[in-house]
N, C-alpha and C positions, 0 to 999 in steps of 0.2 A: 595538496590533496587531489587526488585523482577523480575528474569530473564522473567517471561512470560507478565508483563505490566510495568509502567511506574511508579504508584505507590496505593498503596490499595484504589479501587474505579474507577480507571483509566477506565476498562470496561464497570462499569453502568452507567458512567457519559460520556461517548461516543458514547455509540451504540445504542442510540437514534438519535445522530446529523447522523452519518452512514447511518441508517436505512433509515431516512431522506432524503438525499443526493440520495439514491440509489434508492428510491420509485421516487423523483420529475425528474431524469433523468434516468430511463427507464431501468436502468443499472443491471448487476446480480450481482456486489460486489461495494462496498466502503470497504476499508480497513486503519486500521489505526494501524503500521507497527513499531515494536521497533528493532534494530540492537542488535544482539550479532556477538562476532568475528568469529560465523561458520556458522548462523541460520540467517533468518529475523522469528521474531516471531511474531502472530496476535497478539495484544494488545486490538480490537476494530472491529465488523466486519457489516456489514448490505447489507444489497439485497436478492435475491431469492438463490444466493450460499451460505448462511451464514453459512448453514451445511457442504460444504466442507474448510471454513476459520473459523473454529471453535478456537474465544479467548484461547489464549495458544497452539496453534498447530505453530508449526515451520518446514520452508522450508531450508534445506542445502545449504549455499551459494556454490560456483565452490568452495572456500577454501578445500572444504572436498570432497577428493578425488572422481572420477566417476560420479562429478553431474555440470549440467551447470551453469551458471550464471542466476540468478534471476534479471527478471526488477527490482524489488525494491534495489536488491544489485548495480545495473548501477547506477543507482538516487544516492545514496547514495557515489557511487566512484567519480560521476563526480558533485558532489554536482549543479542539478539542475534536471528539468523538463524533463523526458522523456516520448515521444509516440510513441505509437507501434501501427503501423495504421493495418497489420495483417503479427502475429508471422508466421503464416505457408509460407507465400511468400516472407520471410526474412533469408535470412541465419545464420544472428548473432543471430535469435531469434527461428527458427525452432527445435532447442532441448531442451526451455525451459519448466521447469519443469511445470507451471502454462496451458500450451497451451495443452503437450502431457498429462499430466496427465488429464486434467479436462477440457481440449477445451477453454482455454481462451485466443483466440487470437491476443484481443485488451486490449491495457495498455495505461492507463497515471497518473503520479504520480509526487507527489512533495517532496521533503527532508521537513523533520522538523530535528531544529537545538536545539541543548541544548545555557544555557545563554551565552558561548562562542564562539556561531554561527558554532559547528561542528556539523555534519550532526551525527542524530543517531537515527531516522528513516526513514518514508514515511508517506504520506498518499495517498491512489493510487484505479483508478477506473480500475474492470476489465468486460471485457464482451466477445462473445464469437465471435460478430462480431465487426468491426469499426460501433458505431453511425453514426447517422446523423451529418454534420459540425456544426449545430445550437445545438445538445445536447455537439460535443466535447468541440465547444465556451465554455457552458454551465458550463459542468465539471471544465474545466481550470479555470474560476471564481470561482466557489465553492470549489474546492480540492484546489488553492492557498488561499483563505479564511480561511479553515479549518485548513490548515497545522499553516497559522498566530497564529487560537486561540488556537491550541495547545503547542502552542510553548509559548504563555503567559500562559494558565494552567500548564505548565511543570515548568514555571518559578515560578509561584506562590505556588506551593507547594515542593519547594525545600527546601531541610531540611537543 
């Protein structure tokens, strides 16, 4: 398996539904998130950030030394749904990488699981403030949607 996606084509057959997702909810990323033991790598990206979540760019989990914990790496520890209504007025969240680097102060994300239901990425909305409750409703439906059918494309092209 190819450490920056999921598996050859994983990106072009994603970053359509992305794109999608991220144009119909107003959002500046959808992202769709593969686990390595040091990195979350982009696999899949869509929105008006998609130049700074550039497929195959990878963010350093806390794991590696001097950097903090990544929303997507939380999702992934506590295998379930996190939201980050805004990083900079949160302590746990104020040094994450995602916020001071590029202003993305609002998260929400869901695990995707491999066929043995272990968590081994995300798929996660980021923006720079909290939406409105009727887009985060929104989100919540579509990124647990999303996370489902990737979890059956993952399944289905297992080799």
């Amino acid at each position: 398996m190819d450490s920056k996606t999921y598996y050859e084509g994983f990106t072009d057959r994603w970053t359509p539904v992305t794109e999608d997702v991220a144009r119909s909810a107003g959002v500046d990323s959808i992202l769709i998130m593969k686990a390595t033991d040091t990195h979350m790598v982009t696999a899949a990206s869509g929105g008006p950030a998609r130049e700074i979540y550039v497929p195959g760019g990878a963010g350093p989990k806390s794991v590696v030394p001097g950097h903090h914990k990544l929303y997507c790496e939380q999702v992934m520890n506590d295998d379930r749904p996190l939201v980050v209504d805004d990083a900079a007025s949160d302590p746990e969240w104020s040094g994450n990488e995602d916020l001071v680097k590029f202003g993305m102060g609002f998260y929400l994300g869901y695990p995707v699981h491999d066929a043995n239901g272990t968590p081994i990425g995300t798929v996660c909305a980021l923006h720079t403030t909290r939406p409105g409750d009727e887009v985060v409703t929104k989100l919540n439906d579509q990124l647990s949607q999303v996370a489902r059918e990737v979890e059956a494309d993952l399944l289905a092209h297992r080799t």
